[in-house]
KEVO-457479 format. One record per residue: residue in three letters; chain; y, x, z of N, C-alpha, C, O in turn. Coordinates in Angstrom, 2 decimals. Each point is the difference from the previous one (the first is absolute). Layout:
# residues N
ala/A/Y/X/Z/Y/X/Z/Y/X/Z/Y/X/Z;
...
This chain:
# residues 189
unk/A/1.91/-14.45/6.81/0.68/0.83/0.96/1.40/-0.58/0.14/0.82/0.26/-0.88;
unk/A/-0.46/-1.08/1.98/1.45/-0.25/0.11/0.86/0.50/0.13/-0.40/0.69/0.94;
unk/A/1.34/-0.39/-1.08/1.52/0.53/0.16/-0.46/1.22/0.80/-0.06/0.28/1.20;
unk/A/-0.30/0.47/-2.56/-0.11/1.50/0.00/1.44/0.87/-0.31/0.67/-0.29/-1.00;
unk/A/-0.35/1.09/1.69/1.18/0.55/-0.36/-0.64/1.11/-1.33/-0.94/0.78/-0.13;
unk/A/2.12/-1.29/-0.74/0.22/0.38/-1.11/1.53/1.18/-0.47/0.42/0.26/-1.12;
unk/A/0.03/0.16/2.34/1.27/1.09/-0.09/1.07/-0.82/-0.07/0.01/-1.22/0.12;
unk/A/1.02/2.07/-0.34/1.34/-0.27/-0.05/0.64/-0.79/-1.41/0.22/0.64/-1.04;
unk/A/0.01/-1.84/1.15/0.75/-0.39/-1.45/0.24/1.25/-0.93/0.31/1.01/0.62;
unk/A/-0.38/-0.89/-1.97/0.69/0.83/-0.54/-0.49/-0.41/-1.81/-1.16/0.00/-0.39;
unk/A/2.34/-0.32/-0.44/-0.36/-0.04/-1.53/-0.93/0.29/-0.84/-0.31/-0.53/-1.07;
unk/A/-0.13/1.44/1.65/-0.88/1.29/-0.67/-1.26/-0.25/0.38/-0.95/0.28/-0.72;
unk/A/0.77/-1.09/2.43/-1.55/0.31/0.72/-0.87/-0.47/-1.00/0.40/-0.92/-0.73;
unk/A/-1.59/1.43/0.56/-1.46/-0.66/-0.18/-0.70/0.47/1.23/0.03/1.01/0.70;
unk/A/-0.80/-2.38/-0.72/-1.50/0.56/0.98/-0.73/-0.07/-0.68/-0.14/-0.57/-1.08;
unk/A/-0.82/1.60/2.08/-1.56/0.48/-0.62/-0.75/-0.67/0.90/0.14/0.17/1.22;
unk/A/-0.79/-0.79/-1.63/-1.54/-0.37/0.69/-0.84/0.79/-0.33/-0.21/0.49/-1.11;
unk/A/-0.48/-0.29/2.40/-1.73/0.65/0.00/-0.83/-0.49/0.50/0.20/-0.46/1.12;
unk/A/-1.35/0.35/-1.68/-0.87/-0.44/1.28/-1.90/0.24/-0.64/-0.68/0.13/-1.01;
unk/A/0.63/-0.21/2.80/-1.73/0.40/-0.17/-0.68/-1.36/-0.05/0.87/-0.86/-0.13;
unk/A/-2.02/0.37/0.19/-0.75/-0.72/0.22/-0.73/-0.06/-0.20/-0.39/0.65/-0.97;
unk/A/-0.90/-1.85/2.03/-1.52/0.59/0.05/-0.27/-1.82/-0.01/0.68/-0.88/0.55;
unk/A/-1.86/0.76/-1.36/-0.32/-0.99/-0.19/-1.74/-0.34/-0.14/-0.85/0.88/-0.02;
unk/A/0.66/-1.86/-0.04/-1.52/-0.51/0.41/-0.68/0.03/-1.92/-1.18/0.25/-0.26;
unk/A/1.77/-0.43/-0.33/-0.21/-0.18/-1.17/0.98/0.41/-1.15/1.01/-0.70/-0.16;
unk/A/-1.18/1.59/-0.51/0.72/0.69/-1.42/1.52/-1.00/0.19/-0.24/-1.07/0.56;
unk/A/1.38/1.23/-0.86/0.95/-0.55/-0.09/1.49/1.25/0.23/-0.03/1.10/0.56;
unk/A/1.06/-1.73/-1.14/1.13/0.23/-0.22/0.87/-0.33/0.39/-0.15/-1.00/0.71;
unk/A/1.48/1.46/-0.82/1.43/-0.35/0.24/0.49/-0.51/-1.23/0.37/0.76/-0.90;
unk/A/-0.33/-2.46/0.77/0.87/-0.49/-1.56/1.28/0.02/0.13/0.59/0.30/-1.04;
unk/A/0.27/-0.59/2.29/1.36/0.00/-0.09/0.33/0.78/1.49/-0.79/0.24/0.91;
unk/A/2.28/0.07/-1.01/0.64/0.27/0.92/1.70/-0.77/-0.09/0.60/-0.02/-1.08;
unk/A/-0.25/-0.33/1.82/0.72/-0.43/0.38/1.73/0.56/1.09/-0.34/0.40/1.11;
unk/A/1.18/-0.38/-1.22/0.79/0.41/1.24/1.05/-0.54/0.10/0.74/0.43/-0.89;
unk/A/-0.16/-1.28/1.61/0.98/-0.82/0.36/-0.06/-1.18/-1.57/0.91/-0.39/-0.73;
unk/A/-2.29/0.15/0.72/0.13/-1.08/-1.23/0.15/1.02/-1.36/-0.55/-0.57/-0.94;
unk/A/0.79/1.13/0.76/-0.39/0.93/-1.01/-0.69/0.61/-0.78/0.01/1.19/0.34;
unk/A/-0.71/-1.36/-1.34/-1.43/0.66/-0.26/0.20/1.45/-0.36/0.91/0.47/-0.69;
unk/A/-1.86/0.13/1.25/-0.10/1.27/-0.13/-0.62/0.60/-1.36/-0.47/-0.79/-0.82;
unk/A/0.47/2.59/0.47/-0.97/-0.01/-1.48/-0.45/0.79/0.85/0.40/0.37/1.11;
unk/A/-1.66/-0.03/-1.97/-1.38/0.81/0.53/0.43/1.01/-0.55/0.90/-0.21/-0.81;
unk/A/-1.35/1.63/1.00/0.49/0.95/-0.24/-1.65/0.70/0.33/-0.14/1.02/-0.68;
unk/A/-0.49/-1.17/1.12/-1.49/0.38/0.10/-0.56/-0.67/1.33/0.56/-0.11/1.09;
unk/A/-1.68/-0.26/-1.44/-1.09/-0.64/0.75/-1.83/0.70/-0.33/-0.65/-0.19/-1.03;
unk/A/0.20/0.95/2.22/-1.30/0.70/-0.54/-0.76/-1.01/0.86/0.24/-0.36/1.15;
unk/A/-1.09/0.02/-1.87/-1.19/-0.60/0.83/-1.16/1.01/1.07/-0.76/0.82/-0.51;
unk/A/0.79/-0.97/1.46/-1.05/0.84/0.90/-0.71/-0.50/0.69/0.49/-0.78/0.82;
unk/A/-1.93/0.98/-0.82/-1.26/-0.92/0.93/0.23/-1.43/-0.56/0.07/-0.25/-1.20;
unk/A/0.07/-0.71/2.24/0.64/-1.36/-0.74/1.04/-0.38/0.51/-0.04/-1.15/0.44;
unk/A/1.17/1.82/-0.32/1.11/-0.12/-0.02/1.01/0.40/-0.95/-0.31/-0.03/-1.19;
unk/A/1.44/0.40/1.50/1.10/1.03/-0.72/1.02/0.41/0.72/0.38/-0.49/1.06;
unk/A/0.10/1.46/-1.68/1.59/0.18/0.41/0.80/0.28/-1.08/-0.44/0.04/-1.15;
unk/A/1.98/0.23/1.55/0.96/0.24/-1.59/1.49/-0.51/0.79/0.22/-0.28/1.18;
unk/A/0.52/0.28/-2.23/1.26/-0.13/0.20/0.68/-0.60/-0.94/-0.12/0.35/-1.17;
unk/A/0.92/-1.34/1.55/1.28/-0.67/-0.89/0.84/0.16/0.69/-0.03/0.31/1.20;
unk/A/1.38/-0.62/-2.27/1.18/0.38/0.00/0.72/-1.37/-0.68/-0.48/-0.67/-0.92;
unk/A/2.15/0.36/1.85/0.85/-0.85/-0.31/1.55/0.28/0.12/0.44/0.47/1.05;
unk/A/0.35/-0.74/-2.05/1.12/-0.28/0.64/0.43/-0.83/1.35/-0.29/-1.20/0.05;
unk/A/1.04/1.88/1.14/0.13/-1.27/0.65/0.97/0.98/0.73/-0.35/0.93/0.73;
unk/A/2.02/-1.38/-1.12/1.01/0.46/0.14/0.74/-0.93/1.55/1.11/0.20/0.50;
unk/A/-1.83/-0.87/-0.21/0.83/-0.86/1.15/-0.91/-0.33/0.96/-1.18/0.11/-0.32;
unk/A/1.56/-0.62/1.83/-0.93/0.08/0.96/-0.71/0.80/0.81/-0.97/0.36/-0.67;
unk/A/0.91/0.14/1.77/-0.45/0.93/0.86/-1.77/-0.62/0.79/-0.81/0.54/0.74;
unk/A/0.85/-1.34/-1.14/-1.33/-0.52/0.75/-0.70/-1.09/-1.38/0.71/-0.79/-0.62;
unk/A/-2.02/0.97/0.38/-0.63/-0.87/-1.12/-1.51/-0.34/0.27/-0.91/0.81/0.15;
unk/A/0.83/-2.18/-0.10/-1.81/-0.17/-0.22/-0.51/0.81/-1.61/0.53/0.09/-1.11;
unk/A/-1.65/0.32/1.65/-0.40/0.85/-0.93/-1.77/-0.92/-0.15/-0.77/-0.20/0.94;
unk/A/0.57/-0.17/-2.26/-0.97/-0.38/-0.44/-1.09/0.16/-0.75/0.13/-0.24/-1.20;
unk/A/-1.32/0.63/1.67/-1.22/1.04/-0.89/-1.22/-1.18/-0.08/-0.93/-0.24/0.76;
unk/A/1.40/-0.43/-2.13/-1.35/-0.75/-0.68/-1.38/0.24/-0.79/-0.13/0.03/-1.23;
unk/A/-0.88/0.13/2.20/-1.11/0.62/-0.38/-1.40/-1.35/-0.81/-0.32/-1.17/0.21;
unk/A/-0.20/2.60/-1.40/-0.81/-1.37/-0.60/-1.74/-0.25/0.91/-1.15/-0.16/-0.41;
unk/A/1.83/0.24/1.85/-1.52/-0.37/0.86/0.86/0.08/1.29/1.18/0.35/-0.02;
unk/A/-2.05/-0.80/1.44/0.19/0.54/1.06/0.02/1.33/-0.04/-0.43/0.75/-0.87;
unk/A/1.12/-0.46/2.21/-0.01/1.64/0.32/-0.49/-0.23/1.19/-0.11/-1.18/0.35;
unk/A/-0.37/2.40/0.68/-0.61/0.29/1.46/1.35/0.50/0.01/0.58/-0.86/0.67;
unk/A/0.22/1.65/-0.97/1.47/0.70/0.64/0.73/0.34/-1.17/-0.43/0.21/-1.14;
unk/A/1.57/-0.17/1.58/1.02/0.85/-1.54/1.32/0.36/0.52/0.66/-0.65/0.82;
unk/A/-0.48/1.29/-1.15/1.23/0.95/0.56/1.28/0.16/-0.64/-0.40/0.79/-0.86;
unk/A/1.75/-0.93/0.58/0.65/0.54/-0.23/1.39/1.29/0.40/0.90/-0.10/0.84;
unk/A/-1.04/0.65/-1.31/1.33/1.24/-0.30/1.09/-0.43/-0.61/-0.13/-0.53/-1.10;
unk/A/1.06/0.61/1.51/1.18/-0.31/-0.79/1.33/1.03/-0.11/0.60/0.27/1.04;
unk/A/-0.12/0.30/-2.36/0.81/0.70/-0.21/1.55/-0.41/-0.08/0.20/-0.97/-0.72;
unk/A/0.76/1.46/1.24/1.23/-0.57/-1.34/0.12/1.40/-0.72/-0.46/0.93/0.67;
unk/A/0.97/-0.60/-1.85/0.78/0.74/-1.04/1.27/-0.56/0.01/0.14/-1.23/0.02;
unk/A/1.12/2.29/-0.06/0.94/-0.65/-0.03/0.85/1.65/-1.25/-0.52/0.97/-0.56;
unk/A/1.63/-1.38/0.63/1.27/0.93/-1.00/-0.62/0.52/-1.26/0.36/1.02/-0.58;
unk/A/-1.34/-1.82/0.21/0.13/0.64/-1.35/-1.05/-1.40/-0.69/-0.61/-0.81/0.70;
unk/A/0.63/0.83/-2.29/-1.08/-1.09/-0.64/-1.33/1.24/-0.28/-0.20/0.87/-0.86;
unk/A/-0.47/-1.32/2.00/-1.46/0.74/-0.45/-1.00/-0.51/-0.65/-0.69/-0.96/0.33;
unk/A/0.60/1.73/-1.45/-0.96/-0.38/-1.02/-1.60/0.07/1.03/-0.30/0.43/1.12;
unk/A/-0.67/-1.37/-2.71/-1.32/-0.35/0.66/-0.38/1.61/0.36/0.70/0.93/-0.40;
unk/A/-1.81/-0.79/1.15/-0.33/1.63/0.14/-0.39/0.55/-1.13/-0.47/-0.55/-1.00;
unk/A/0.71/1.78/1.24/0.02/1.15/-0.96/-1.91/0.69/0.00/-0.53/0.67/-0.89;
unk/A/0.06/-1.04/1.85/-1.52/-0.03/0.25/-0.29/-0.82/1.28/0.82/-0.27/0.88;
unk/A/-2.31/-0.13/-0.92/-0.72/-0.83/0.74/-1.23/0.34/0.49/-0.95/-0.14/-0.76;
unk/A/0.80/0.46/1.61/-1.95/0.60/0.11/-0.70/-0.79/0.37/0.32/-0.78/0.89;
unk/A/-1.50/0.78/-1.50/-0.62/-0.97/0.66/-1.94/1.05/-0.11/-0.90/0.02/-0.83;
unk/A/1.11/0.58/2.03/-1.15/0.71/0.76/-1.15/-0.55/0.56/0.12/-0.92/0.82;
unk/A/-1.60/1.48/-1.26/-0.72/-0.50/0.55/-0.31/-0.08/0.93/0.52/0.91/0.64;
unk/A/-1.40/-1.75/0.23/0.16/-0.31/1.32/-1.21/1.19/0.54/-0.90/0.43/-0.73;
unk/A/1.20/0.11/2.67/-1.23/0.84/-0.36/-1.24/-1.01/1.38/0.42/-0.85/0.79;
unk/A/-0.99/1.03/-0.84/-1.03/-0.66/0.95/0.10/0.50/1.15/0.20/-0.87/0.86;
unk/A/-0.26/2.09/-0.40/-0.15/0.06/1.49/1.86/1.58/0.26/0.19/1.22/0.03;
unk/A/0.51/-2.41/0.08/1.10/0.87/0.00/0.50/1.49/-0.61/-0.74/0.46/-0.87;
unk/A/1.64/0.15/1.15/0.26/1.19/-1.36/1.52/-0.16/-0.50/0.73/-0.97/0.19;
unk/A/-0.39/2.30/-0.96/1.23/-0.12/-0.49/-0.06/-0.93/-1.00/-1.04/-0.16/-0.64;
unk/A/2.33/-0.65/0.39/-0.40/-0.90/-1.28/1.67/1.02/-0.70/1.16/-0.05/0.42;
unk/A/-1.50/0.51/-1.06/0.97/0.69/-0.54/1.09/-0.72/-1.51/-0.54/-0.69/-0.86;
unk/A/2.03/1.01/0.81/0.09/-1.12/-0.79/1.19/1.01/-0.61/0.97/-0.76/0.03;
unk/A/-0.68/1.50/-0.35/1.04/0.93/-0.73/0.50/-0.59/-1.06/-0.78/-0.70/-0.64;
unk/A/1.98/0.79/0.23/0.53/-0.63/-0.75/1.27/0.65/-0.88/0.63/0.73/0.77;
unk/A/-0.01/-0.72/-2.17/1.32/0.90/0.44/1.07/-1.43/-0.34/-0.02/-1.05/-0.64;
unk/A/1.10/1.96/1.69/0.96/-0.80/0.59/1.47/0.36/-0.92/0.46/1.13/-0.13;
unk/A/0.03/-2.19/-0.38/1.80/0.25/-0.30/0.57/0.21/0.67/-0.58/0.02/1.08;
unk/A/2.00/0.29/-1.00/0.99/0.40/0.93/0.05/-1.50/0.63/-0.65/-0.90/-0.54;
unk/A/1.40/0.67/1.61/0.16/-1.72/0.67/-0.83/-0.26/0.04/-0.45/-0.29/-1.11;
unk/A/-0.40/0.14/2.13/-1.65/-0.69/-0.17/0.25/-0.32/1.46/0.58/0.62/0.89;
unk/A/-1.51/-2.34/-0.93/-0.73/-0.35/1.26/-1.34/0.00/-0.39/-0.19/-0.39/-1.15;
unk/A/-0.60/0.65/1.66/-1.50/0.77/0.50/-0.25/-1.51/0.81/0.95/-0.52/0.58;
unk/A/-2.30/-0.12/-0.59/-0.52/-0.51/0.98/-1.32/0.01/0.19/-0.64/0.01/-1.06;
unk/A/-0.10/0.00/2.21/-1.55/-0.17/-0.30/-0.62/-0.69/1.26/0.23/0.07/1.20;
unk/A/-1.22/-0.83/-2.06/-0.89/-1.19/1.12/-1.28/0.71/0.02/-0.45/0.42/-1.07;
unk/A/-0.26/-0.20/2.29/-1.26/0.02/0.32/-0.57/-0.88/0.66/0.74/-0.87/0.45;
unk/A/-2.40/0.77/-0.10/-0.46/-1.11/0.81/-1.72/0.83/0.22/-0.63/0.74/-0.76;
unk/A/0.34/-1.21/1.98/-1.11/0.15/0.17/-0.79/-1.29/0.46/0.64/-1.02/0.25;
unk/A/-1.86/1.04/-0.15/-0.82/-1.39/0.79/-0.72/0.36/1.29/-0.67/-0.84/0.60;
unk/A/0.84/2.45/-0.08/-0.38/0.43/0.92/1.39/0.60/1.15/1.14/0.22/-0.41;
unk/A/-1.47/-0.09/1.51/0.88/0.34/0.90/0.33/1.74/-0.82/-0.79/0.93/-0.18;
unk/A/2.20/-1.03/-0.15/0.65/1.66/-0.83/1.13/-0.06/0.89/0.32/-0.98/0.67;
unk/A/0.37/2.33/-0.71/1.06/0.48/-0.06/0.10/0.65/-1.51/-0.92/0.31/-0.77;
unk/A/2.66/-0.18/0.58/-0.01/0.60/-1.07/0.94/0.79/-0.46/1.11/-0.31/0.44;
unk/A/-1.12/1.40/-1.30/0.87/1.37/-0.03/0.26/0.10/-1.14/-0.80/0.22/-0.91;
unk/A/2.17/-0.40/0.84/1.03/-0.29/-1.27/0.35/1.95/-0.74/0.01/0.95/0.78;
unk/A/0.21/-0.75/-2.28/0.60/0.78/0.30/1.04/-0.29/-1.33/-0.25/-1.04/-0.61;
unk/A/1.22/1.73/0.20/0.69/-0.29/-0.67/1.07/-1.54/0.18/0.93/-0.08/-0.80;
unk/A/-1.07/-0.78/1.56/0.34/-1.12/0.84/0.14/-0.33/1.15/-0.94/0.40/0.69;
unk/A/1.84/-1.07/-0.04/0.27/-0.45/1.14/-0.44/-0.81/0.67/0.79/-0.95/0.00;
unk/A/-1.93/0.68/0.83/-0.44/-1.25/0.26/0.86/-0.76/0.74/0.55/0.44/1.00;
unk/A/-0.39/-1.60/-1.46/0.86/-1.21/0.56/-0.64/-1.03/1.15/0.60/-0.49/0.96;
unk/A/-2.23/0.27/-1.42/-0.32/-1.03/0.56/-1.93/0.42/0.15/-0.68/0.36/-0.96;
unk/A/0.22/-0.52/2.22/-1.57/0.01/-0.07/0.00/-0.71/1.36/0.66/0.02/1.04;
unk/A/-2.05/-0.87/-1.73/0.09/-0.94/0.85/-1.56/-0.59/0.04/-0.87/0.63/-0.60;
unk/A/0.62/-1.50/1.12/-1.76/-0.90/0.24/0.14/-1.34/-0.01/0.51/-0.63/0.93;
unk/A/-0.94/0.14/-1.96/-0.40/-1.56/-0.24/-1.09/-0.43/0.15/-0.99/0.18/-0.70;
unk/A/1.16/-1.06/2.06/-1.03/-1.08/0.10/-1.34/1.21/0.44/-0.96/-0.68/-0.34;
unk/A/0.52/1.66/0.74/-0.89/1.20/0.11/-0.69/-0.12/-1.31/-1.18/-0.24/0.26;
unk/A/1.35/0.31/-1.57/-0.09/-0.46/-1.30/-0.07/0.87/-1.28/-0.73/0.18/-0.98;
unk/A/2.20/0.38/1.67/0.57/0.55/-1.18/0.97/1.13/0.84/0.36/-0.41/1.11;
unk/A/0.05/1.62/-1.44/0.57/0.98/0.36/0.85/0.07/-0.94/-0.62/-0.27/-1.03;
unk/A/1.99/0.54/0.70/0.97/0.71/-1.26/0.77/0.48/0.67/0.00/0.00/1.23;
unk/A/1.14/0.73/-2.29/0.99/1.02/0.08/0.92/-0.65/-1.24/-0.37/-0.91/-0.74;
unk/A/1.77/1.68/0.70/0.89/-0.57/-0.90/1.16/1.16/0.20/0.82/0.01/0.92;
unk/A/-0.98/1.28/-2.32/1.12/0.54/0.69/1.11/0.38/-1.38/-0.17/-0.30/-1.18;
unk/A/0.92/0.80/1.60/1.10/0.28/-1.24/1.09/0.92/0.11/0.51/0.29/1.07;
unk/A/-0.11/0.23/-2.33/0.99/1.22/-0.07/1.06/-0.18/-0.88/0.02/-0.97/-0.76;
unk/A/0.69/1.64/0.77/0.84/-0.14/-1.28/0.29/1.43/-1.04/0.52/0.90/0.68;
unk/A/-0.62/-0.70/-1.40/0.23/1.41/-0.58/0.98/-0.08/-0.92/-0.17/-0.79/-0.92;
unk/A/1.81/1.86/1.00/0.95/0.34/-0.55/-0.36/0.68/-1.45/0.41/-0.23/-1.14;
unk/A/-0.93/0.75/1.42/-0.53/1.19/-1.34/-0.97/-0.14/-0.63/-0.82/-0.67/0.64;
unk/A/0.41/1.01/-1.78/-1.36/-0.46/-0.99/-0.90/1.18/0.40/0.29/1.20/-0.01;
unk/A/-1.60/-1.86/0.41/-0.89/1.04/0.91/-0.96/-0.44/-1.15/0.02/-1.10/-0.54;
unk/A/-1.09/2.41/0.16/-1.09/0.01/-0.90/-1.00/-0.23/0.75/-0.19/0.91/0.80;
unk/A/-0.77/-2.05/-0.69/-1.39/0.28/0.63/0.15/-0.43/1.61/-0.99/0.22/0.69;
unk/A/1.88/-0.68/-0.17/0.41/-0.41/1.23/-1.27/-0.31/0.61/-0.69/-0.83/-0.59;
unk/A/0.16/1.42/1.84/-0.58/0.05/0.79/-0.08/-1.37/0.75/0.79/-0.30/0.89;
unk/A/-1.62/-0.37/-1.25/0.23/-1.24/0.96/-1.69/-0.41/0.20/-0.87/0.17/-0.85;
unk/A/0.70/-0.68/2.07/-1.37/0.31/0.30/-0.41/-0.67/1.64/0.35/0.76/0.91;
unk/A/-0.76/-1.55/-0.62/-0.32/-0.48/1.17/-1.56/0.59/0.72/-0.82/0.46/-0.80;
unk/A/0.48/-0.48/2.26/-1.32/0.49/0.34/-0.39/-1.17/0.69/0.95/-0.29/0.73;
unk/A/-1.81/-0.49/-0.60/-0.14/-1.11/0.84/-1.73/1.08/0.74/-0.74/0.81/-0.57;
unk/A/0.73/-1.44/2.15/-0.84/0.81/0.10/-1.22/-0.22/-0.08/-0.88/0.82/0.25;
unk/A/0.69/-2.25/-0.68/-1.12/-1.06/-0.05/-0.05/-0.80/-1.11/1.04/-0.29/-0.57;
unk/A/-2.17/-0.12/0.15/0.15/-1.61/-0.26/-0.08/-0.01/-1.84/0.65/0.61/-0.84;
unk/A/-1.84/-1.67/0.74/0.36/-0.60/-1.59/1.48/-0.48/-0.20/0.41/-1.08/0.43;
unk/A/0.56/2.21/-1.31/1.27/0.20/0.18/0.83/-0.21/-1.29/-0.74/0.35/-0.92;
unk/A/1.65/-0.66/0.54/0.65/0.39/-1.54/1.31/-0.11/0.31/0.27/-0.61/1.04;
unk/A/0.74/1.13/-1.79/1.88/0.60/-0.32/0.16/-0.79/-1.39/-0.88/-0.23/-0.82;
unk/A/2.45/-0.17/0.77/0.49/-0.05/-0.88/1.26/0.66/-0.02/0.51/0.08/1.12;
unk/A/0.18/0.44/-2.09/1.35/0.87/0.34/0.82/-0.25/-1.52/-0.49/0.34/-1.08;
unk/A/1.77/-0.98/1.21/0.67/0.06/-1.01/1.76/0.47/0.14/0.60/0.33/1.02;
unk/A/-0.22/-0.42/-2.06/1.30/1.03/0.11/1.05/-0.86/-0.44/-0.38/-1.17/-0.08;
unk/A/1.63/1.37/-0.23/1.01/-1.02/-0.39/1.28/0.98/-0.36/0.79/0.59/0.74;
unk/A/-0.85/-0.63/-1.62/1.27/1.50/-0.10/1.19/-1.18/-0.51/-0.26/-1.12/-0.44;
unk/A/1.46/1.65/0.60/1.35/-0.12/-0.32/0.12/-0.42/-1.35/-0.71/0.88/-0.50;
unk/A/1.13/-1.65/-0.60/0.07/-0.16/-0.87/1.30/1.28/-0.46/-0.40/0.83/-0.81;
unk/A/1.80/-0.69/1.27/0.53/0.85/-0.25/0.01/1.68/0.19/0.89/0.84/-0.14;
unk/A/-2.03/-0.79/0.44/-0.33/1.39/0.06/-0.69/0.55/-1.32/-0.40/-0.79/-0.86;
unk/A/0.28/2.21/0.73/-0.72/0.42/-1.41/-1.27/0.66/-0.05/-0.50/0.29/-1.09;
């Protein structure tokens, strides 16, 4: 992905990578990359024969970055999401879900409890034509690859430590699966 905007310079930024992908044969995401940078994995679920997941990097300088997703096979499509985090050092997440996928669309429900300072994010995907209904999150991005692949990508932020946080996508179709992870504030309690 070339010179993806990556936000505003700032000391503090990390980006988050996300991403879906659908592939012909079992395979993975081994590296990520961003402005030359290697990224860490922070979760990767395997689904059908693809995956999705998310890493995370420092990358305090630059507003625009090739972003690089090295997989151990071809892919048919792959997608990325991209976050910045900025004003605070956010620790790895505080939880990670990783939900089973359901076959012919459905809530994929993903509750979680949340610290005070939290970014919230969550990837869905379908292989059938979906729309899809966020709750507890903001959807940012839904979109159609290649007539292939269907996803969503949405996110929140939460001030306050919520028990059991409601987070939960509806896709209305489709051999489907979510991933949703959290990132709380290191200086919070």
């Amino acid at each position: 992905f070339s010179s993806h905007a990556v936000g505003p310079e700032d000391r503090t930024r990390k980006t988050v990578v996300g991403f879906l992908s659908g592939a012909a044969a079992n395979t993975n995401v081994t590296t990520v990359t961003v402005g030359g940078a290697t990224a860490e994995e922070i979760l990767e679920r395997p689904f059908n024969s693809g995956s999705r997941g998310f890493y995370i990097v420092d990358n305090p300088t630059g507003t625009s970055e090739d972003i690089v997703l090295t997989t151990s096979a071809s892919h048919n499509n792959i997608v990325a999401c991209v976050w910045a985090l900025y004003e605070s050092d956010f620790s790895f997440p505080t939880n990670a879900t990783q939900p089973g996928g359901l076959a012919a669309g459905g809530l994929i429900d993903m509750d979680m409890d949340i610290r005070q300072n939290s970014v919230t994010l969550g990837l869905v995907n379908t292989f059938v034509s979906s729309t899809f209904t966020w709750a507890g999150l903001t959807e940012r991005a839904d979109t159609t690859i290649s007539s292939e692949m269907w996803y969503s990508a949405a996110d929140t932020t939460q001030t306050a430590e919520t028990e059991n946080f409601d987070m939960s996508v509806d896709p209305t179709a489709g051999n489907n699966d979510a991933v949703g992870i959290t990132f709380s504030d290191d200086h919070s309690a």
